[in-house]
N, C-alpha and C positions, 0 to 999 in steps of 0.2 A: 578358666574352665568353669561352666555353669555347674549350679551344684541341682543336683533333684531329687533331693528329699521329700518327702512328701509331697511326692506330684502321684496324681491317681495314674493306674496303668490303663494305658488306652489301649478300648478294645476295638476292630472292627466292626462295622454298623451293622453287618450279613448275621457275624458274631453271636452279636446283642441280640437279634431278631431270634435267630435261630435258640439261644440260651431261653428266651420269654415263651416262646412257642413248646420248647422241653419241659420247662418247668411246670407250667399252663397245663400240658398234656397229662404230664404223671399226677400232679394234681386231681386230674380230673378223672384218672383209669387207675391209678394203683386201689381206689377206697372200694372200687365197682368190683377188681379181682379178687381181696384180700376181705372186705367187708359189707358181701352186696345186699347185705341181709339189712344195713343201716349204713348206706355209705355216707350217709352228709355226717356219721357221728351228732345224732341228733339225741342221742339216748348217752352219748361217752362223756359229756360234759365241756369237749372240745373239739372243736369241727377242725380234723385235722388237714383237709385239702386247704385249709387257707393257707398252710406255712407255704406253700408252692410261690404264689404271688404278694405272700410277704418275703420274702426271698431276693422277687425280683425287685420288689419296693425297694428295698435297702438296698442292694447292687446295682440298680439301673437311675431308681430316684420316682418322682411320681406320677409321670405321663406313665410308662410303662407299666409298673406297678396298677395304676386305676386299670389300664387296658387288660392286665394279665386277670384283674379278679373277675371284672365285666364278662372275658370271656371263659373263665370258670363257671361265675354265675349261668349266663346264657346256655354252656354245655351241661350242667345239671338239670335246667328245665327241659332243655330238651330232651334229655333222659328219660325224664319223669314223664314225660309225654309218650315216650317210646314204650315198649312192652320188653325193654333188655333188663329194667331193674323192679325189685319184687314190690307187689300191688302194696303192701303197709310203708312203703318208705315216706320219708315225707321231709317238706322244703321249710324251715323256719325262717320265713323270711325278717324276722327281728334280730335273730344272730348273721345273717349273711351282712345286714344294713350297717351293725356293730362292725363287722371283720372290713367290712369294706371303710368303715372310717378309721380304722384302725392302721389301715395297709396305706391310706390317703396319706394318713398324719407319716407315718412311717417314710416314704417316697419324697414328701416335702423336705424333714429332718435331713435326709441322703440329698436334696438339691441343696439346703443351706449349708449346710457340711461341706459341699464339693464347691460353693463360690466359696466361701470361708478360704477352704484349703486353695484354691486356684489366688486369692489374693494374696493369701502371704505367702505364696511362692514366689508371685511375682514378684512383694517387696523382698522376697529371701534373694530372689537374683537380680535383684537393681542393687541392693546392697553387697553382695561378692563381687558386683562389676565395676559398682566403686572401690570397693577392696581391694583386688584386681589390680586395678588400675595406680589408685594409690599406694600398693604394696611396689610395681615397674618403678614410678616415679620416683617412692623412698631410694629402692635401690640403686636408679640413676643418677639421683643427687648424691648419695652415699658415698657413690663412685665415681664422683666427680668431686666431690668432697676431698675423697682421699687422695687421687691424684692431685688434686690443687695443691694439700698438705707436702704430697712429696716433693712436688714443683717449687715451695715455697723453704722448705728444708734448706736444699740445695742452693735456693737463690732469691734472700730477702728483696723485696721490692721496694730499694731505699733511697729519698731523692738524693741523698749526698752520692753516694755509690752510684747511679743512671750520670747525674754530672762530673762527677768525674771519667767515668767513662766516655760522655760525649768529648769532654776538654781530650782526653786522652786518647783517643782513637781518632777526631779532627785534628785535631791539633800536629801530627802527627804527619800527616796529609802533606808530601810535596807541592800540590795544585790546591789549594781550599777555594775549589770550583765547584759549583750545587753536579754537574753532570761525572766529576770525576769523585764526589766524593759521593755520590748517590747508593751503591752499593754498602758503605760506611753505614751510611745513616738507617738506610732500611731494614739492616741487620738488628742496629738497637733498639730501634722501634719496636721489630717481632722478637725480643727477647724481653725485653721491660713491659711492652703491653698487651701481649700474649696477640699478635695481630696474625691472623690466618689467613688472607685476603687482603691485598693490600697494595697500592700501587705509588710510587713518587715521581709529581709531574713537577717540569718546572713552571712560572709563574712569571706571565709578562702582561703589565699593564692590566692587573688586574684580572689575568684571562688563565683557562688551564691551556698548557702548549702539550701537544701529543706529539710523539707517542710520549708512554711512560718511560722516565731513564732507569726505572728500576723495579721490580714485582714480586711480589710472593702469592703463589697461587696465579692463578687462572683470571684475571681482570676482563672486565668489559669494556670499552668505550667511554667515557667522563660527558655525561651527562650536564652542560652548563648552566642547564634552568632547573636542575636540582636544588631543592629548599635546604639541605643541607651547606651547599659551597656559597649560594646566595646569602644564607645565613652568617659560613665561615669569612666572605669578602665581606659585609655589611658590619660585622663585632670584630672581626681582623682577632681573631681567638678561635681556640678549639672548639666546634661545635659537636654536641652528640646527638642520636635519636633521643636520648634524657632531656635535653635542653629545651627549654619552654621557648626560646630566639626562633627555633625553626615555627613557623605560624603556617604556612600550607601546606596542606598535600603529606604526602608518606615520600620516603627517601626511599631507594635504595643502598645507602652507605649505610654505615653504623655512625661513623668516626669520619668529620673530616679535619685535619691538623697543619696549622700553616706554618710554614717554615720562616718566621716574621722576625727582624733586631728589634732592639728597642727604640727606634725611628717609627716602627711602624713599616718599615717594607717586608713585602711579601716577596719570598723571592722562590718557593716552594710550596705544594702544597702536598699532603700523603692522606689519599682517599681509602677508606678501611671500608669494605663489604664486606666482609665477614671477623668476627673476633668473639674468643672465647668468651664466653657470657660474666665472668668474675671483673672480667676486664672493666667493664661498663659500673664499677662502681667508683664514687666520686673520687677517693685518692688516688685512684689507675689514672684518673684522665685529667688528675692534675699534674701528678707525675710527667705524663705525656706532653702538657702543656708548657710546664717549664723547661722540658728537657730543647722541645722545638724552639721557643724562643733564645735560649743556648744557642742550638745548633744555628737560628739565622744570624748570632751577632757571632758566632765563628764564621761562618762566609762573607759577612762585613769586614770585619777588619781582618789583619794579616798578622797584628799582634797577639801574643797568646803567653807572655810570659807573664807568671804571676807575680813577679817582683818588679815592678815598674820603676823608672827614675820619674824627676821631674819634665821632663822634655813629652814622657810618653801620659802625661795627664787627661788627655784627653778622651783617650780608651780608658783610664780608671772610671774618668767622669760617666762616660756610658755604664759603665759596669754597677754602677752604685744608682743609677738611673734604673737599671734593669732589678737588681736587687729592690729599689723602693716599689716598681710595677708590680712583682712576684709578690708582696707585703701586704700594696693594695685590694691588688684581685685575688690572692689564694690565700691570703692571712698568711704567707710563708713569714716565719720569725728573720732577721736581720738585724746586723748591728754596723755600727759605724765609730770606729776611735781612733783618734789621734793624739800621739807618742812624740814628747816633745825635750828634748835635752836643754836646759835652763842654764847648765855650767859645762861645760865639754871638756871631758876629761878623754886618757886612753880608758881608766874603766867604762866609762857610761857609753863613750865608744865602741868597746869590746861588747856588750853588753845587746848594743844594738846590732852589731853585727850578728851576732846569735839568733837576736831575736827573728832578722831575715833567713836562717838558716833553719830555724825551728818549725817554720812557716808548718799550719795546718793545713791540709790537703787541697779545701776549695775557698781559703781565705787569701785574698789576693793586696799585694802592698803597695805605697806608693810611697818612697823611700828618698829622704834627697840626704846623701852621704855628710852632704859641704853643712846644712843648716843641723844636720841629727835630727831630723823629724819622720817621723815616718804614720803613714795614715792607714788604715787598716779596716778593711771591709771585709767582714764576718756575713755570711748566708749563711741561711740554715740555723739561725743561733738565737736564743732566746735567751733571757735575763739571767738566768742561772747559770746558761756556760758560759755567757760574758763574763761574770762574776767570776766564773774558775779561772778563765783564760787569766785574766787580770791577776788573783791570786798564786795562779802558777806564774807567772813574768816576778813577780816576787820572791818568788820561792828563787826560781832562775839565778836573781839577779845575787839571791843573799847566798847561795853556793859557789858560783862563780867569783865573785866578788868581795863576799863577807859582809855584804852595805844591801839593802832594801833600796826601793827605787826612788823615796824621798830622801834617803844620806847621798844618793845620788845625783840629786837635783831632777831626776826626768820624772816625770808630770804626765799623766794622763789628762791631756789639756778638752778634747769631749769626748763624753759618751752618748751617742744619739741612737735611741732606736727607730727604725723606717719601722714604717713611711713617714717620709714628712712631705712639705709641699715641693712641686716641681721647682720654685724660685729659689728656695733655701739652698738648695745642693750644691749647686756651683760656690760660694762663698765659702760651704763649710770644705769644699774638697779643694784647700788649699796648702800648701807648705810654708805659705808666708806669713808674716802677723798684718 
């Protein structure tokens, strides 16, 4: 709402005309009715028919004003020339010349006043429009604010919680095929990244295959020489309209996310046109990132148990490949240890077998019963909970057993934190000496 305070009232121009003409007139006949004997007040001290066109000086400004006293002045000579007013009266032309700069000065005063007041109106309503406007905005971030807040109440946005979820809802999967487990995936996508628009296609040689096997909202047609998917084939990673990778042109996606193993193949890709705006901030769309790279080394392999023997080494090996990738490109924290029985007892035995049993949620073992060793890849873990982990197997071992893990001979033989180089890995992911 514009405000109009001190905006002058606009008259009609007939108005005006008519108001200057009234004034002008009485002016120029009341002094003739009421004091014909001396009507210019040339003997009173104050020539009263000026206040008529100082009047309009000050109400109209100083065109009118000059016009109104001119044609006072001219109706008094004419007067004087007539035989209606008495033979002694007389015209001072010194006080008319006075009144008339008087009513000049007056007229101009009324024009600078009235641009005065017409410009800080103006600034008074560019300033409420900002207001205005500013005031919508607060309120709709506000209230976007506050829903995000309750949104987030309900359901922290947390990478250990997103992966476990993907492990636990694929994994789960009679088929772990991208077109039967499509529905799966696209659900926790629009729960974890707040995705409004959103389609999953599959991915062949490089290309998007239509139609989509799965959508939320109303999708268009996949665009192939979009700078976003050119982008997302070209970095084989999640690209956003954030990302400085996309170099041409304007997208129409927001988000495009490839459904990729730790190999590098692409075997999926989930195009986002539309998504809640919180979403586009940098740990939404790492979240996102590592959750996809998850999801395509569950459709690679068909193994999904977290306690591994030695036979199944070769999916740990990826698995700790994929943990050292997440380390390198998102700084995700990672740890890598191996638990190693020096004398094999039934305690140190019992000991280890617990320790498979105790397993933390998304840390995954590779276990060989016959040597007692067992190797242990920690995601998501940083110095400090390594540290506890280790401290509680302690604690574990002196409850259980009465004996600490060195009375027991078992040896936390390394502690590696990822990343380290791609060469190293295979050597240190072993069960043997």
């Amino acid at each position: 709402m514009k405000t109009h305070f001190f905006r002058p009232r606009e008259v009609p121009e007939l108005q005006t005309w008519a108001e200057v003409i009234i004034f002008t007139t009485l002016a120029l006949g009341l002094p003739v009715l009421f004091n014909a004997e001396d009507p210019f007040w040339t003997q009173g001290g104050f020539s009263w028919p000026v206040l008529g066109p100082l009047l309009v000086a000050l109400r109209y400004g100083f065109s009118k004003g000059f016009i109104s006293i001119l044609t006072l002045l001219v109706g008094q000579l004419l007067l004087l020339q007539s035989d209606i007013l008495a033979p002694q009266s007389e015209f001072n032309i010194n006080a008319m010349i006075g009144y008339t700069i008087v009513i000049m000065i007056a007229g101009e005063f009324r024009d600078v006043w009235e641009r005065t007041n017409q410009q800080q109106t103006i600034q008074l309503e560019y300033v409420s429009d900002r207001l205005e406007k500013f005031t919508r905005q607060y309120h709709l971030i506000s209230s976007s604010h506050d829903r995000i807040e309750q949104m987030l109440a309900g359901h922290t946005l947390s990478l250990r919680e997103s992966l476990q979820a993907v492990r636990a809802s694929i994994g789960q999967l009679k088929e772990r095929r991208l077109d039967s487990a499509a529905q799966v995936i696209i659900n926790l996508f629009v729960e974890y990244g707040a995705l409004e628009k959103a389609g999953l296609y599959k991915v062949e040689n490089n290309n998007i295959v239509e139609p989509p096997l799965d959508v939320i909202g109303k999708m268009t047609s996949p665009i192939t020489s979009d700078p976003l998917i050119l982008a997302m084939f070209e970095e084989k990673e999640l690209v956003s309209v954030k990302s400085s990778k996309v170099y041409l042109g304007s997208s129409k996606y927001h988000i495009a996310i490839p459904l990729i193993d730790v190999n590098d193949t692409i075997y999926g890709a989930i195009l986002v046109e539309k998504v809640q705006f919180f979403a586009l901030k940098e740990n939404t769309l790492t979240l996102l990132a590592v959750m996809a790279g998850h999801v395509g080394d569950l459709l690679r392999h068909e193994i999904t148990n977290p306690i591994m023997t030695s036979e199944e080494s070769p999916y740990f090996v990826r698995q700790v490949k994929r943990a050292n990738k997440e380390a390198k490109r998102y700084k995700i924290p990672a740890h890598l240890l191996k638990v190693k029985t020096l004398n094999i007892t039934n305690e140190s035995r019992r000991l280890m077998e617990y320790l498979t049993e105790a397993r933390r949620g998304l840390d995954i073992y590779l276990y060989d019963d016959e040597k007692q060793t067992l190797l242990i890849l920690m995601p998501l873990t940083d110095e400090l909970e390594k540290d506890g982990f280790i401290t509680r197997i302690n604690g574990w071992s002196k409850e259980r057993t009465g004996k600490n893990l060195a009375e027991l001979d078992i040896v936390i033989e390394q502690q590696i934190a990822l990343p380290i180089s791609k060469d190293a890995i295979k050597p240190l992911v072993t069960l043997h000496d």
